[in-house]
C-alpha positions as CSV (number, residue, x, y, z in Angstrom):
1,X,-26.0,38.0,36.9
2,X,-26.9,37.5,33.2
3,X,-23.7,38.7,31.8
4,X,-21.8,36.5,34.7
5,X,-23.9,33.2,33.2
6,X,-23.6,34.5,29.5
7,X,-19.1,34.9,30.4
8,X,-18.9,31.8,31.4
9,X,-21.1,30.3,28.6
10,X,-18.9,31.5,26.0
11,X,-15.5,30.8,27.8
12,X,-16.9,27.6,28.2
13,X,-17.8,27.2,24.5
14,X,-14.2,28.9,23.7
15,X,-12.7,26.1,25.7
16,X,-14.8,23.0,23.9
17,X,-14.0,24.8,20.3
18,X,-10.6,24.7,21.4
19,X,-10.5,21.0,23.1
20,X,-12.1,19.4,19.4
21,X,-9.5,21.3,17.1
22,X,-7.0,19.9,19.6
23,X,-8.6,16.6,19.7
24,X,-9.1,16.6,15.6
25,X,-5.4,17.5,15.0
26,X,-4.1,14.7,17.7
27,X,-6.6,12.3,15.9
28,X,-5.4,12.9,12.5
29,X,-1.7,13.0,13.4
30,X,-2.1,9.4,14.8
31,X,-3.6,8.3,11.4
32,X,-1.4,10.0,8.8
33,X,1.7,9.1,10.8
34,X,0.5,5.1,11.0
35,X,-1.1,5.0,7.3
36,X,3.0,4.9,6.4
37,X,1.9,8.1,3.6
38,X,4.9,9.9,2.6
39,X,4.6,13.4,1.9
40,X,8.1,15.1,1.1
41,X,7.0,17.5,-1.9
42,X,7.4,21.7,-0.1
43,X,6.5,23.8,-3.2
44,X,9.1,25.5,-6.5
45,X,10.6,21.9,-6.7
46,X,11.8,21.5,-2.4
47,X,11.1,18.6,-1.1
48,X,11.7,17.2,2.4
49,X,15.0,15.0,2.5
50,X,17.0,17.3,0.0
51,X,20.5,17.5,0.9
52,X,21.9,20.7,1.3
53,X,24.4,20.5,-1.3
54,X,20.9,19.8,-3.8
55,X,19.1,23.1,-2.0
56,X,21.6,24.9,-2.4
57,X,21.9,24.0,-5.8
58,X,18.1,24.7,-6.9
59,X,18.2,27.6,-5.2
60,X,20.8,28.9,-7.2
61,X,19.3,27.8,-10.3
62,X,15.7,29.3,-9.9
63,X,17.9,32.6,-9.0
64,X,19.3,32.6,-12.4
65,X,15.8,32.2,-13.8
66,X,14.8,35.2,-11.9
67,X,12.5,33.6,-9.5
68,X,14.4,33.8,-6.2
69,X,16.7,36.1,-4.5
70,X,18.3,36.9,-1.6
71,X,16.2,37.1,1.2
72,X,15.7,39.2,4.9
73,X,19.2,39.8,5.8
74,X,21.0,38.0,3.3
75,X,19.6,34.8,5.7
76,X,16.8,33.6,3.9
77,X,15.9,32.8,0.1
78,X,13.2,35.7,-1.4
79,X,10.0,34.8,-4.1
80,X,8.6,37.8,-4.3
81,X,4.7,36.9,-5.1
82,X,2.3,38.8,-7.9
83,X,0.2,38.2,-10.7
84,X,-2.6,38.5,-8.5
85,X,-1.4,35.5,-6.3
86,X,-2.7,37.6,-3.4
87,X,-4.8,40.4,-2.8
88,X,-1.7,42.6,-2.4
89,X,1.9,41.8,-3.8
90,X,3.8,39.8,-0.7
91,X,7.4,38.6,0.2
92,X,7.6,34.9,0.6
93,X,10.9,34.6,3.1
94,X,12.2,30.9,3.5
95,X,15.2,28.9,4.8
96,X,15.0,25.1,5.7
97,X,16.3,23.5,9.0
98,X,18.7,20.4,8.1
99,X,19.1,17.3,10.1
100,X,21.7,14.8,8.4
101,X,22.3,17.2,6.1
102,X,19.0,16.9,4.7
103,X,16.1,19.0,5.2
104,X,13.5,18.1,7.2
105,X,11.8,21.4,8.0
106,X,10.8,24.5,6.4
107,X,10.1,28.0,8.1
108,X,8.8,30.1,6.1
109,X,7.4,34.2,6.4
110,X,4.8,36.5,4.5
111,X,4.5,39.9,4.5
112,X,2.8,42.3,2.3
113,X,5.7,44.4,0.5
114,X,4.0,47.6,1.3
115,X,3.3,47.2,5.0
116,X,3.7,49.9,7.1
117,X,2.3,50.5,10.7
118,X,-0.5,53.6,9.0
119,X,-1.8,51.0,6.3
120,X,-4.0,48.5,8.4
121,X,-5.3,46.8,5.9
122,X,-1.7,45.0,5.2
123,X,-1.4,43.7,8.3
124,X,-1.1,40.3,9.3
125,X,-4.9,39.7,10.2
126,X,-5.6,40.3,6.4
127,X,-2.6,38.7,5.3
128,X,-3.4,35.5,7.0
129,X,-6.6,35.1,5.3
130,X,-4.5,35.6,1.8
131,X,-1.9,32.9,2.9
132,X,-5.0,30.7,3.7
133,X,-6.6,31.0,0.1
134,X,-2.9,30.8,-1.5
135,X,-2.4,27.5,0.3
136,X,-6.0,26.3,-0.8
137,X,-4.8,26.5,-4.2
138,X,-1.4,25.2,-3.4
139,X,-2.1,21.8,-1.5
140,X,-6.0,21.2,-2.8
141,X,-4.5,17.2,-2.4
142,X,-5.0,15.5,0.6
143,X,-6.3,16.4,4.3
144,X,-8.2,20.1,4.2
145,X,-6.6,22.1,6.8
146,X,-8.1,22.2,10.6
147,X,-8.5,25.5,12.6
148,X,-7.1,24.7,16.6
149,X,-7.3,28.0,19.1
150,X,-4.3,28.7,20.9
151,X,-4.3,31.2,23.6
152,X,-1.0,32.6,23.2
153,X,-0.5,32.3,19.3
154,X,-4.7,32.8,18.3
155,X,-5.9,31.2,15.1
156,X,-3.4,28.4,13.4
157,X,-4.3,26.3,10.6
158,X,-2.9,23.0,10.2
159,X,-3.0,20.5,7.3
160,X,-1.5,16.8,7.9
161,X,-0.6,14.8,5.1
162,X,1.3,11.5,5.7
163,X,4.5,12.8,7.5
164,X,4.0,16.4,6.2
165,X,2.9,19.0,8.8
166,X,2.2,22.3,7.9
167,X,0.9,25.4,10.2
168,X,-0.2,28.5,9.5
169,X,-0.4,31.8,12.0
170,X,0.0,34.9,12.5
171,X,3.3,35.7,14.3
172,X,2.9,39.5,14.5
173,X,1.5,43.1,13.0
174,X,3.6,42.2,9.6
175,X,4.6,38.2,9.3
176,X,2.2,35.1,8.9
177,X,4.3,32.3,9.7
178,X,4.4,28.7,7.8
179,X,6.1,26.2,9.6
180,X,6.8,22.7,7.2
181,X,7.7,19.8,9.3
182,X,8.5,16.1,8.8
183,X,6.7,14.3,11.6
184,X,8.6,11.2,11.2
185,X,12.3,12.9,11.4
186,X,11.0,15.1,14.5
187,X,9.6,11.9,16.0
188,X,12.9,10.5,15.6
189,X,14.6,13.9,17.0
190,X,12.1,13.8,20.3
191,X,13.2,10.1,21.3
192,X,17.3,10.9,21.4
């Protein structure tokens, strides 16, 4: 009978942890999206509302500096991170999503260069936490990021800044996932 009370205790407590990240995100969204805050600045000079012909462009650029390359299947654009910018050298993947042939969100993936299914302690639960501190240091301006629980995806940090979304999670054994969005342009998307 204990264990039955203590079960349903913590699922309970689960649930209202859950609920208030939930509540705190829907909270904040309302405020940053009202306060008229424009956010647009990504990270290595990207910026939400970049044409494609000016990504393009940049990306090209910082490749002839040596700082991207291709990426995962020729589909993506590579930054390879080091100088102790994680615990373990990692593979930053990105490609942005254009509407009006601007960009107005960003998916990006990290992976630890030497994962491999043996070597646990590159997998994503570690890698996560890395991402996490790299992204402290990144965006230390504005809103800290909030923690909600989802059943299906687990832990996901979010960090709202004006129109700027951006989540954090784990997406499997090897990838975190960073998902950039412009609030206001999917706003306008979700009322076509």
């Amino acid at each position: 009978m204990r264990f039955v009370c203590a079960l349903l205790i913590l699922t309970f407590g689960v649930a209202g942890c859950n609920r208030q990240g939930i509540d705190m995100y829907s909270k904040l969204k309302a405020e940053e999206l009202s306060s008229g805050k424009r956010v647009d600045s990504l990270f290595f000079g990207i910026y939400f509302g970049m044409t494609d012909k000016q990504f393009y462009a940049h990306c090209w650029e910082m490749n002839k500096k040596g700082l991207f390359t291709d990426g995962e299947n020729n589909t993506a654009v590579l930054y390879k991170l080091n100088n102790n910018q994680m615990k373990h050298p990692g593979l930053m993947n990105f490609y942005p999503e254009f509407y009006e042939n601007k960009v107005y969100k960003m998916k990006v993936t990290f992976q630890y260069e030497a994962w491999a299914p043996w070597n646990k302690e590159r997998f994503s639960d570690s890698l996560i936490k890395d991402v996490r501190n790299l992204y402290g240091k990144w965006y230390k301006e504005g809103n800290p990021f909030i923690t909600v629980q989802d059943e299906k995806k687990g832990t996901i940090y979010v960090k709202l800044d004006g129109n700027r979304r951006i989540t954090i999670g784990r997406f499997d054994d090897m990838h975190v996932k960073v998902d950039y969005t412009d609030l206001l342009v999917e706003q306008q998307l979700n009322n076509k």
